[in-house]
mmCIF entry with sequence, helices, sheets and N, C-alpha, C, O atoms, coordinates in Angstrom:
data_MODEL
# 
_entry.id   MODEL 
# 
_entity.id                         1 
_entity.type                       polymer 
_entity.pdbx_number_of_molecules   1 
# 
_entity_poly.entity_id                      1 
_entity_poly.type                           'polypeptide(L)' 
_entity_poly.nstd_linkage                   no 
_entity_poly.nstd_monomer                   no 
_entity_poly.pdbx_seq_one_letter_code       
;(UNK)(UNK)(UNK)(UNK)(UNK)(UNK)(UNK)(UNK)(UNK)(UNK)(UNK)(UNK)(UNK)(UNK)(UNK)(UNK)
(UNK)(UNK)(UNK)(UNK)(UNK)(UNK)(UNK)(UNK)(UNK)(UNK)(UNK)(UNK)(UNK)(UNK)(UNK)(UNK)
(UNK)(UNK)(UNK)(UNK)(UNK)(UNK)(UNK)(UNK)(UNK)(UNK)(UNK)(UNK)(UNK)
;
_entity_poly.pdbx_seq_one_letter_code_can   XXXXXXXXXXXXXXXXXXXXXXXXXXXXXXXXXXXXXXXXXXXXX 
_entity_poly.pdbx_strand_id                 A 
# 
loop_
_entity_poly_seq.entity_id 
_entity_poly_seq.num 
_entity_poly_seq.mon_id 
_entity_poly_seq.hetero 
1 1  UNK n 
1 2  UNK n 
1 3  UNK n 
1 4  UNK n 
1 5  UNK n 
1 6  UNK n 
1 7  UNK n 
1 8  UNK n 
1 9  UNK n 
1 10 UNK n 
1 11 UNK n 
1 12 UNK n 
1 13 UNK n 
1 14 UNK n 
1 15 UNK n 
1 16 UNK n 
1 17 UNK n 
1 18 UNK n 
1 19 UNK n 
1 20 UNK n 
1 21 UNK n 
1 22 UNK n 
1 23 UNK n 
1 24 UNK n 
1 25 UNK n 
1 26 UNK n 
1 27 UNK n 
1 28 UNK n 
1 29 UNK n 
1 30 UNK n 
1 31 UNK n 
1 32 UNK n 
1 33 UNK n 
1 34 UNK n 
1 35 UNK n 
1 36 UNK n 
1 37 UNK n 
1 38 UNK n 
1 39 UNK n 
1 40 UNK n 
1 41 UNK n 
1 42 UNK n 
1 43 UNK n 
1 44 UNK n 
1 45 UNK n 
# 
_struct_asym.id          A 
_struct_asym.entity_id   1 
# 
_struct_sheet.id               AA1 
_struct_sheet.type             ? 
_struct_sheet.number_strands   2 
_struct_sheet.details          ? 
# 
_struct_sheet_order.sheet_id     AA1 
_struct_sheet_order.range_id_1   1 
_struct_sheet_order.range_id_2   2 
_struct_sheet_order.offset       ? 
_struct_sheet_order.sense        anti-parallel 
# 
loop_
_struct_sheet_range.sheet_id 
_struct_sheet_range.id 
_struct_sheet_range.beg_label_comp_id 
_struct_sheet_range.beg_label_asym_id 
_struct_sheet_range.beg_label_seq_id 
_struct_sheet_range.pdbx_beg_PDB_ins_code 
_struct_sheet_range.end_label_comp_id 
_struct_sheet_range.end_label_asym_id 
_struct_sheet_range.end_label_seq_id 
_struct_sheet_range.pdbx_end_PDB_ins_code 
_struct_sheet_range.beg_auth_comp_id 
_struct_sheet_range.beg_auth_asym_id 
_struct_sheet_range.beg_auth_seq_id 
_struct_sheet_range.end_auth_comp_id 
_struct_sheet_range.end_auth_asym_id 
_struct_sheet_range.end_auth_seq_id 
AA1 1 UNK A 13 ? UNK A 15 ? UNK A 13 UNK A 15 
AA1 2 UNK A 21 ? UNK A 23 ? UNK A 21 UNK A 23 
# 
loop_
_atom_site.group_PDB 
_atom_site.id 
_atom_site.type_symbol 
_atom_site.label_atom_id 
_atom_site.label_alt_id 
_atom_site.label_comp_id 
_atom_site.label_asym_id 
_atom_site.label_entity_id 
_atom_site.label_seq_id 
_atom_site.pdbx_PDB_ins_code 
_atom_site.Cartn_x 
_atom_site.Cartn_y 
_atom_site.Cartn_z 
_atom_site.occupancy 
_atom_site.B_iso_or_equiv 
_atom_site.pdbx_formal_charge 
_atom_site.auth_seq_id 
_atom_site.auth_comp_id 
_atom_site.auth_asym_id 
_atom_site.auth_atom_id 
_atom_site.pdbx_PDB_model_num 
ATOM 1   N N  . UNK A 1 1  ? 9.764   -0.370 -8.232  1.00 0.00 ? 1  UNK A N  1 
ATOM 2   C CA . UNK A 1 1  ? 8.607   -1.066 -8.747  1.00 0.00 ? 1  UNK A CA 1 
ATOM 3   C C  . UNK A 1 1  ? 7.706   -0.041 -9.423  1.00 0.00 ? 1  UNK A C  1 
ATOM 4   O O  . UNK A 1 1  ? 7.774   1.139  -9.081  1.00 0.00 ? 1  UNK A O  1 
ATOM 5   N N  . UNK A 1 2  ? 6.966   -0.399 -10.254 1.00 0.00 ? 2  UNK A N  1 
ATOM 6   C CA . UNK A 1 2  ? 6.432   0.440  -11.764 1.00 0.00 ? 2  UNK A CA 1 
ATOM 7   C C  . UNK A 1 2  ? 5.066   -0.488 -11.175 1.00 0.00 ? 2  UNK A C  1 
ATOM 8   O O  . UNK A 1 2  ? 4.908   -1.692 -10.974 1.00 0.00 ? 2  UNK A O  1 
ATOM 9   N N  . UNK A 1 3  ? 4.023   0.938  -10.986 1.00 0.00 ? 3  UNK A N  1 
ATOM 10  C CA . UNK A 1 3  ? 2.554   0.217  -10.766 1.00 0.00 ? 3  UNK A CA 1 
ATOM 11  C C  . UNK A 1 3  ? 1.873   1.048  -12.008 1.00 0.00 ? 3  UNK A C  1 
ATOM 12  O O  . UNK A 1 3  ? 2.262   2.215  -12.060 1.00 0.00 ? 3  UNK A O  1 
ATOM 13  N N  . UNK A 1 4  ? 0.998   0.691  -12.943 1.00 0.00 ? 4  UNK A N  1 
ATOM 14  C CA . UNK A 1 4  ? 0.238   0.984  -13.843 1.00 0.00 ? 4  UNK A CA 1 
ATOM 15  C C  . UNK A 1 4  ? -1.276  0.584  -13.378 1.00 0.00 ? 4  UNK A C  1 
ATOM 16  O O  . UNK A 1 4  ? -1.785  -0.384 -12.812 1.00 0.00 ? 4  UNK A O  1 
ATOM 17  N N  . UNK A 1 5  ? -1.874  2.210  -14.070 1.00 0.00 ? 5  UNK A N  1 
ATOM 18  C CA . UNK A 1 5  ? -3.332  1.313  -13.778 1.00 0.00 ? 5  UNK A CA 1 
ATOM 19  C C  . UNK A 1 5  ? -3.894  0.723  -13.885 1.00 0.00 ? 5  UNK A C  1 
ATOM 20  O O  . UNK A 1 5  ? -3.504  0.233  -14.945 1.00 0.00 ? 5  UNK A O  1 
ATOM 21  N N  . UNK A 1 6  ? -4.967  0.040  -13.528 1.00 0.00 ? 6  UNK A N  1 
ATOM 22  C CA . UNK A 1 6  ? -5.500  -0.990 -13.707 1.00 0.00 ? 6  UNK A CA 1 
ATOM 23  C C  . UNK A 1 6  ? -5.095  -2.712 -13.687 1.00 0.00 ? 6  UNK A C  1 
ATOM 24  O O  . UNK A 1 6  ? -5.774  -3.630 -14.147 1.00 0.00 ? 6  UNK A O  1 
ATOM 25  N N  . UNK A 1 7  ? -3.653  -2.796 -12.938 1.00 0.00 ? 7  UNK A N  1 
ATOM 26  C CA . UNK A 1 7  ? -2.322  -3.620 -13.152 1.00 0.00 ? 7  UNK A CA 1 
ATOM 27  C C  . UNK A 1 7  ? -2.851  -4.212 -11.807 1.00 0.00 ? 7  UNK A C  1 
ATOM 28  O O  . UNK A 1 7  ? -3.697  -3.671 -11.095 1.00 0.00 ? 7  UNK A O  1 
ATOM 29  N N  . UNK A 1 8  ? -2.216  -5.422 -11.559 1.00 0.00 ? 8  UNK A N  1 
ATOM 30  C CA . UNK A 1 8  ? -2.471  -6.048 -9.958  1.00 0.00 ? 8  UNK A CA 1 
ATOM 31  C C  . UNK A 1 8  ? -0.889  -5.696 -9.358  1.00 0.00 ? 8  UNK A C  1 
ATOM 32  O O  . UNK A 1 8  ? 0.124   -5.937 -10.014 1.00 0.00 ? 8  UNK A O  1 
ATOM 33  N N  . UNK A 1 9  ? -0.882  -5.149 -8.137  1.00 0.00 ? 9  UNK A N  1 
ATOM 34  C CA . UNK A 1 9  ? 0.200   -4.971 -7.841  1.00 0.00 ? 9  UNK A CA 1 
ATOM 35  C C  . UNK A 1 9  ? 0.649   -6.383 -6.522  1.00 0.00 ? 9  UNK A C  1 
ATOM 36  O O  . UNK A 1 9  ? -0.147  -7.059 -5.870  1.00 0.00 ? 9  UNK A O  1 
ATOM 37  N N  . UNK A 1 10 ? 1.949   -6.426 -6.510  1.00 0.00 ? 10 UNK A N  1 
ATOM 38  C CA . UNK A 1 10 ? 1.958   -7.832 -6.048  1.00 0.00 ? 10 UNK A CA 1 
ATOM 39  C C  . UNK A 1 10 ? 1.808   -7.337 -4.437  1.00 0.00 ? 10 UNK A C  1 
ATOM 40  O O  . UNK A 1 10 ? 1.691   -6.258 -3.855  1.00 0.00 ? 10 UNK A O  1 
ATOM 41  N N  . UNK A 1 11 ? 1.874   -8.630 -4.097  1.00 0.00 ? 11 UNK A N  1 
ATOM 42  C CA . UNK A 1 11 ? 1.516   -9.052 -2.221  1.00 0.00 ? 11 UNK A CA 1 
ATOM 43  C C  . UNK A 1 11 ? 2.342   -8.021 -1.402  1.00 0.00 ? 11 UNK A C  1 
ATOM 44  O O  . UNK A 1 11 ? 3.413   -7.699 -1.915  1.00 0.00 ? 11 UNK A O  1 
ATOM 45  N N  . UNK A 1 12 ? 2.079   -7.554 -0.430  1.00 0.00 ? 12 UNK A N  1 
ATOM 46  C CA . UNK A 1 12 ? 2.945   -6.804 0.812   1.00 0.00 ? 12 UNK A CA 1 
ATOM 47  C C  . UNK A 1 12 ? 2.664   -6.673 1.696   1.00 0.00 ? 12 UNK A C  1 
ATOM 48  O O  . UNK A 1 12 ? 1.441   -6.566 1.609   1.00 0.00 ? 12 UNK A O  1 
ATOM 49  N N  . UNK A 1 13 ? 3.010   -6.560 2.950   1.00 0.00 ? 13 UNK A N  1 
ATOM 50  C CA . UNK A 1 13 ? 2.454   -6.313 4.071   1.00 0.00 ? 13 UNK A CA 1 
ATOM 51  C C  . UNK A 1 13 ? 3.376   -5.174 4.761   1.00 0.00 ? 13 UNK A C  1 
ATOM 52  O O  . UNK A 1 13 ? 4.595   -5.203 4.598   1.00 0.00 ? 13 UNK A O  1 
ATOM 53  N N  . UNK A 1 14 ? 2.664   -4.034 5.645   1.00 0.00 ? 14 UNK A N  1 
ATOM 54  C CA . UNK A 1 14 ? 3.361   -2.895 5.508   1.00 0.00 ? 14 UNK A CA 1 
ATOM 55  C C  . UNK A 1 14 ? 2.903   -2.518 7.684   1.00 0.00 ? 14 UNK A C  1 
ATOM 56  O O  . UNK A 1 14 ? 1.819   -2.890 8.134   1.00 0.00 ? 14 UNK A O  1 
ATOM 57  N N  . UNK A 1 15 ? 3.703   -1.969 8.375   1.00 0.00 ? 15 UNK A N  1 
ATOM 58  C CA . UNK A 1 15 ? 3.040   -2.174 10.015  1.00 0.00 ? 15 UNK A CA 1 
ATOM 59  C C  . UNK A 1 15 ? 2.130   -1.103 9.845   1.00 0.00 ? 15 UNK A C  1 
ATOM 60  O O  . UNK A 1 15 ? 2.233   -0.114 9.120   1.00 0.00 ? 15 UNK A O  1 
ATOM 61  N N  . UNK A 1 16 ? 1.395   -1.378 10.471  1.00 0.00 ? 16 UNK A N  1 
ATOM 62  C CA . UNK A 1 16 ? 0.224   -0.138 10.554  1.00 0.00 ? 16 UNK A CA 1 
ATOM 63  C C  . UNK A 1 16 ? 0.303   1.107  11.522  1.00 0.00 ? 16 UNK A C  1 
ATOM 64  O O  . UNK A 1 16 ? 1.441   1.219  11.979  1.00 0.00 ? 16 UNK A O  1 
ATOM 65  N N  . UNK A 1 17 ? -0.698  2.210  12.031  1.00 0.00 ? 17 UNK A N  1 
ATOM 66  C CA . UNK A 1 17 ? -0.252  3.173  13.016  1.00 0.00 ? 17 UNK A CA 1 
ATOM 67  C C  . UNK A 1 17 ? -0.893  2.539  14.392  1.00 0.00 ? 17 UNK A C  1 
ATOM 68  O O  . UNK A 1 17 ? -0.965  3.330  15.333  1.00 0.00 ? 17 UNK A O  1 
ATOM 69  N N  . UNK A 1 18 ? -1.390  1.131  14.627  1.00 0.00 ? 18 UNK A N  1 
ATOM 70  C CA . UNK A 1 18 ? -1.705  0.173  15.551  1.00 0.00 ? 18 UNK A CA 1 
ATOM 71  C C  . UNK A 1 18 ? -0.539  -0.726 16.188  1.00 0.00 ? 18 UNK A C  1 
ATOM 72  O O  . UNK A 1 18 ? -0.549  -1.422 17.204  1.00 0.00 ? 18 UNK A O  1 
ATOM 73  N N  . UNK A 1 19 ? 0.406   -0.492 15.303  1.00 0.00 ? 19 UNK A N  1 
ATOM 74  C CA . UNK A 1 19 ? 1.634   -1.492 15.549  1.00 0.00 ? 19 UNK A CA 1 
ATOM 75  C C  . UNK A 1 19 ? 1.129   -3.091 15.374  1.00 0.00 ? 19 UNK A C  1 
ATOM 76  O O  . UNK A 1 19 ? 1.505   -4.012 16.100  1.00 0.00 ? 19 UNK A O  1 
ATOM 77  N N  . UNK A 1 20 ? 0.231   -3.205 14.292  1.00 0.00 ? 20 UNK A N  1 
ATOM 78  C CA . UNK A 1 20 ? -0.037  -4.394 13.920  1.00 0.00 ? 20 UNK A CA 1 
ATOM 79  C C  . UNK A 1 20 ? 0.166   -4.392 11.718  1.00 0.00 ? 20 UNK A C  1 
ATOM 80  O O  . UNK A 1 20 ? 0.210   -3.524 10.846  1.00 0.00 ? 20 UNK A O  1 
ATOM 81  N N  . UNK A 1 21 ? 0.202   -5.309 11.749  1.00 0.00 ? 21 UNK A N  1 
ATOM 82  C CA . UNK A 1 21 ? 0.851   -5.954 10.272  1.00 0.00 ? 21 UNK A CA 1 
ATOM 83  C C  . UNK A 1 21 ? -0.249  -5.838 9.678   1.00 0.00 ? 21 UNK A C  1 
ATOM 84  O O  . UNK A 1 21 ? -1.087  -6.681 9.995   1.00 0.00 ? 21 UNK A O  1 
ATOM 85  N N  . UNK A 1 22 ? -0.598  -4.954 8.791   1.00 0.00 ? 22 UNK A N  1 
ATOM 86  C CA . UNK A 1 22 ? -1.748  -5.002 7.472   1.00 0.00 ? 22 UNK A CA 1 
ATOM 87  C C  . UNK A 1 22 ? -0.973  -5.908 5.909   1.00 0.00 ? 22 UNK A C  1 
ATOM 88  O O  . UNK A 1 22 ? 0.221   -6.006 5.629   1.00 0.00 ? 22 UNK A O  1 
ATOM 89  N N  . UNK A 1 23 ? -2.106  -6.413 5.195   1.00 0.00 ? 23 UNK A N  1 
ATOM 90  C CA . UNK A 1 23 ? -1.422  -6.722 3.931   1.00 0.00 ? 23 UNK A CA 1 
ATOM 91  C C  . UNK A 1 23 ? -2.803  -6.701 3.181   1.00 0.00 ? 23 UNK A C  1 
ATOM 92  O O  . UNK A 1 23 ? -4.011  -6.809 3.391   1.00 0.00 ? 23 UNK A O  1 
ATOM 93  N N  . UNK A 1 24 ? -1.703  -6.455 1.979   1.00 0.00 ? 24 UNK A N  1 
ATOM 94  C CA . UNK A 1 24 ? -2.894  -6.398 1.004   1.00 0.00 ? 24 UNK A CA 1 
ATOM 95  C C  . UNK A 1 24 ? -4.363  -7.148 0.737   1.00 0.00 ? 24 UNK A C  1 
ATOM 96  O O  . UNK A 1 24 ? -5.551  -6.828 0.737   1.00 0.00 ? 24 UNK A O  1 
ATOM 97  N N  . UNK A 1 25 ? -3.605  -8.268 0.523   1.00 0.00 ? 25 UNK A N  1 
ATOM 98  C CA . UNK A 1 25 ? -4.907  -9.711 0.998   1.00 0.00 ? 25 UNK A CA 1 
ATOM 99  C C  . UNK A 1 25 ? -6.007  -9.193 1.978   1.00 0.00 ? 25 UNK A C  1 
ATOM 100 O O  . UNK A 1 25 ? -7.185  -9.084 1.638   1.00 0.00 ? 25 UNK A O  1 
ATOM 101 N N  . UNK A 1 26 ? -5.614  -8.934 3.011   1.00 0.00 ? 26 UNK A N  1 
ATOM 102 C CA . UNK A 1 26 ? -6.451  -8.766 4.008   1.00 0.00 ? 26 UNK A CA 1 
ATOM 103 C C  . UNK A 1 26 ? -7.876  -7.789 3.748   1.00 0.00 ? 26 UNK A C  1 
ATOM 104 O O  . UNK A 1 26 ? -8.880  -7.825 4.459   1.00 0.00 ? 26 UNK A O  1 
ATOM 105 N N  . UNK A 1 27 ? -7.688  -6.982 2.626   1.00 0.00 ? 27 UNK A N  1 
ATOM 106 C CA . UNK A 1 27 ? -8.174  -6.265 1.888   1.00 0.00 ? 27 UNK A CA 1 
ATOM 107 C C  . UNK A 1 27 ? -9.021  -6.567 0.769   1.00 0.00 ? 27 UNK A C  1 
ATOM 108 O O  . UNK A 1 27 ? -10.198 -6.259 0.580   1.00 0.00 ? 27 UNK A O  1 
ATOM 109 N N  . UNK A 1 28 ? -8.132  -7.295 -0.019  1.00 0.00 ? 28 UNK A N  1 
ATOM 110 C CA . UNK A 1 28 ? -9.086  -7.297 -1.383  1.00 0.00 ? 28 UNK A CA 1 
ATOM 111 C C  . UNK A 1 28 ? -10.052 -8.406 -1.730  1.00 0.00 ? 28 UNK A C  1 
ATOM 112 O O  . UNK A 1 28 ? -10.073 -9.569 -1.328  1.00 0.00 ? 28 UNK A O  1 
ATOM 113 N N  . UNK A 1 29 ? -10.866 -7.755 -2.591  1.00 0.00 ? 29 UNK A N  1 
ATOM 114 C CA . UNK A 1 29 ? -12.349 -8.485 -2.322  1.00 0.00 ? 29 UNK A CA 1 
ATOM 115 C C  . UNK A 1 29 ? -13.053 -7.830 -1.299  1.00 0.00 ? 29 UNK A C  1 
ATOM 116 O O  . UNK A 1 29 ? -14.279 -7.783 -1.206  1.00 0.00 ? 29 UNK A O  1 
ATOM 117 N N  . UNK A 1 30 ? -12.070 -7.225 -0.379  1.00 0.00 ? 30 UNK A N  1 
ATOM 118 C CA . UNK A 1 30 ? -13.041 -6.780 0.642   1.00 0.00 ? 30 UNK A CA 1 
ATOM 119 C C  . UNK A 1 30 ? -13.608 -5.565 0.293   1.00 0.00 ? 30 UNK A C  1 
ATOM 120 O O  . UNK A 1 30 ? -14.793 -5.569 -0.040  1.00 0.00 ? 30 UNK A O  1 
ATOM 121 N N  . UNK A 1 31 ? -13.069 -4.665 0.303   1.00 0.00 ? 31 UNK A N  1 
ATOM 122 C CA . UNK A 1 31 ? -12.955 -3.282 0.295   1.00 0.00 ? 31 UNK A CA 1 
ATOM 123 C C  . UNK A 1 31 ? -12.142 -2.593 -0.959  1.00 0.00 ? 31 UNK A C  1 
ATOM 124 O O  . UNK A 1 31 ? -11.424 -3.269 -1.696  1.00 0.00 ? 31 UNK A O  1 
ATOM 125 N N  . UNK A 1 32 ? -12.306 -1.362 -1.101  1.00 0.00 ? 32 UNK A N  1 
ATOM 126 C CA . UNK A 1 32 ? -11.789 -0.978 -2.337  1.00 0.00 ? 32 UNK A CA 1 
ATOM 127 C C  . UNK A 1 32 ? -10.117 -0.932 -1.323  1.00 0.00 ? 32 UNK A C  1 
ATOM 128 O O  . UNK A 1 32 ? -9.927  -0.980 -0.108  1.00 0.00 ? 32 UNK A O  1 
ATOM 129 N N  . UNK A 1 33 ? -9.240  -0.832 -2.389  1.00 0.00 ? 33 UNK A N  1 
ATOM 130 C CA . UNK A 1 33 ? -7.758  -0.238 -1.887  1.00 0.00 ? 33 UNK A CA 1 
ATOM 131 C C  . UNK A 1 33 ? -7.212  0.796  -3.240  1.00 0.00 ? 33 UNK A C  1 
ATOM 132 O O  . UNK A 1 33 ? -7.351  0.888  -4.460  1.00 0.00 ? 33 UNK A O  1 
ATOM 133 N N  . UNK A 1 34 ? -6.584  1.399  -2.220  1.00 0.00 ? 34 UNK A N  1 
ATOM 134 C CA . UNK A 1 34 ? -6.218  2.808  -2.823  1.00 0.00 ? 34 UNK A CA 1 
ATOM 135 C C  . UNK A 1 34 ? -4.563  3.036  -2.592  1.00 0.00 ? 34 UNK A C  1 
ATOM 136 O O  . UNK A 1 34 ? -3.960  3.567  -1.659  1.00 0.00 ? 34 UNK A O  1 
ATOM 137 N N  . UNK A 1 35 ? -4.235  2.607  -3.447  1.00 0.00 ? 35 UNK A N  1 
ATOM 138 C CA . UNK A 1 35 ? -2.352  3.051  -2.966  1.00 0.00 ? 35 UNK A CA 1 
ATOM 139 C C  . UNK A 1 35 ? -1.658  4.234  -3.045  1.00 0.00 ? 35 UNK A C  1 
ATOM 140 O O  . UNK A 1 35 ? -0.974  4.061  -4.054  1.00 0.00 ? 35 UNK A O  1 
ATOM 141 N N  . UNK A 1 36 ? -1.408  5.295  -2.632  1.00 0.00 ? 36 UNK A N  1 
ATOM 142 C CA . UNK A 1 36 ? -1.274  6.399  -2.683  1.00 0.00 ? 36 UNK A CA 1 
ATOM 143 C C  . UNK A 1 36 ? 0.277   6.634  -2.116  1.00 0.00 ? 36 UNK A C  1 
ATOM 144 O O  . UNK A 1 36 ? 0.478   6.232  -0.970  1.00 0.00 ? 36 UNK A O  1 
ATOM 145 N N  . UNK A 1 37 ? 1.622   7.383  -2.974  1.00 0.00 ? 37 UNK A N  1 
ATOM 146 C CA . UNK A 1 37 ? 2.731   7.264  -2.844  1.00 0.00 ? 37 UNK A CA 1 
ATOM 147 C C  . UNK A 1 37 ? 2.861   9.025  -2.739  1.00 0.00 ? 37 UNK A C  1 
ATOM 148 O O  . UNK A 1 37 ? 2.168   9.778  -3.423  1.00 0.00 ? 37 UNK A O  1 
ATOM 149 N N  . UNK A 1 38 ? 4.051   9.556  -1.585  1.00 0.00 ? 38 UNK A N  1 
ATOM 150 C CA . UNK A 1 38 ? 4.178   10.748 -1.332  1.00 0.00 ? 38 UNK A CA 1 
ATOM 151 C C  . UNK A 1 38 ? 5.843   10.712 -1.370  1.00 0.00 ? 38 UNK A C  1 
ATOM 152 O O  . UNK A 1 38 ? 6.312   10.824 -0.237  1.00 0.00 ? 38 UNK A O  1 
ATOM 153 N N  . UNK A 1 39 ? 6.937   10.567 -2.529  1.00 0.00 ? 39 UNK A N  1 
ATOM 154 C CA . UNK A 1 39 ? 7.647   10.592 -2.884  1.00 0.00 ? 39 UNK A CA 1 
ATOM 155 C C  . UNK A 1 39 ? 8.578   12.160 -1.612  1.00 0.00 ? 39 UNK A C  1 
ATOM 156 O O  . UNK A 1 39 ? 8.160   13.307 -1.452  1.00 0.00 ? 39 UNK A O  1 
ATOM 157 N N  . UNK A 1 40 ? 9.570   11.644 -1.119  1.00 0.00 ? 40 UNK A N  1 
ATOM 158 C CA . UNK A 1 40 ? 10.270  12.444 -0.503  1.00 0.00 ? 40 UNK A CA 1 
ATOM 159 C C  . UNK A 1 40 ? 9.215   12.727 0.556   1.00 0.00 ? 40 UNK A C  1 
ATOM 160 O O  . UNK A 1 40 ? 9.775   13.517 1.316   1.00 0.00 ? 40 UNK A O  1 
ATOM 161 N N  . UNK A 1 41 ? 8.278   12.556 0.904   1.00 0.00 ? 41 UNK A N  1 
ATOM 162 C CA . UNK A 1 41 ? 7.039   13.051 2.200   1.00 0.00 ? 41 UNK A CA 1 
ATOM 163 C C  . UNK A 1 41 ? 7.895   12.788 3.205   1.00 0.00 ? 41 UNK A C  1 
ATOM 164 O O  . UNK A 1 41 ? 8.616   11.801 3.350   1.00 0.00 ? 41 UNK A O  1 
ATOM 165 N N  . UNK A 1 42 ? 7.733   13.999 4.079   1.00 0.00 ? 42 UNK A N  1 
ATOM 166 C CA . UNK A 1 42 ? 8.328   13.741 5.685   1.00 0.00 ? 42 UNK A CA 1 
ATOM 167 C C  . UNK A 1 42 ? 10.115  13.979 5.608   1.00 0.00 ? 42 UNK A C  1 
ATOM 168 O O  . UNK A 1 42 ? 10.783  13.633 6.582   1.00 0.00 ? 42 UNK A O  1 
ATOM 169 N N  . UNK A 1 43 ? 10.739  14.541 4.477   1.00 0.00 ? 43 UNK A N  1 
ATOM 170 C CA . UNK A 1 43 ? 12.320  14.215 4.163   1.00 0.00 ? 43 UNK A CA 1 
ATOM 171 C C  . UNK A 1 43 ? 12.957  15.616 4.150   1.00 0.00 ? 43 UNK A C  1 
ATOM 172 O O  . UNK A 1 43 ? 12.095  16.494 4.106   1.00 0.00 ? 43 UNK A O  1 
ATOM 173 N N  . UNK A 1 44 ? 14.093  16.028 4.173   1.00 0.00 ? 44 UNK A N  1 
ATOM 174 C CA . UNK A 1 44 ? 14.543  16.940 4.067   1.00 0.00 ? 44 UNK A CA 1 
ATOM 175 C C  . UNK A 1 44 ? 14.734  17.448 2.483   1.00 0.00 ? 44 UNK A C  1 
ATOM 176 O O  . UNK A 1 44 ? 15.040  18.550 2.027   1.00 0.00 ? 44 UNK A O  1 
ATOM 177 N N  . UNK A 1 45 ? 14.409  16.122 1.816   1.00 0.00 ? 45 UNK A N  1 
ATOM 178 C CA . UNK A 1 45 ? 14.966  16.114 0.168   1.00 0.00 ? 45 UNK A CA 1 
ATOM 179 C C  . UNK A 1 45 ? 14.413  17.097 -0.796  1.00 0.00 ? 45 UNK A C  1 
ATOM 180 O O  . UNK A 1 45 ? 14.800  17.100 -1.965  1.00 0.00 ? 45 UNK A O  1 
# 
């Protein structure tokens, strides 16, 4: 998936470090959101 700025990126819901279900929705309008991607983070790659 190809996110551009200023683009709406679609719906997801992702588990949190609570072991509870965040999603985007839950968010917007609310608060700013910030999507931030760390390609290979945490990997041997």
């Amino acid at each position: 998936m190809t996110v551009s700025e200023g683009k709406r990126v679609p719906e997801f819901t992702l588990p949190s470090t609570k072991r509870k279900s965040m999603s985007l929705s839950d968010y917007m309008g609310e608060k700013h959101v910030l999507l931030v991607f760390f390609p290979l983070a945490f990997t041997p790659g």
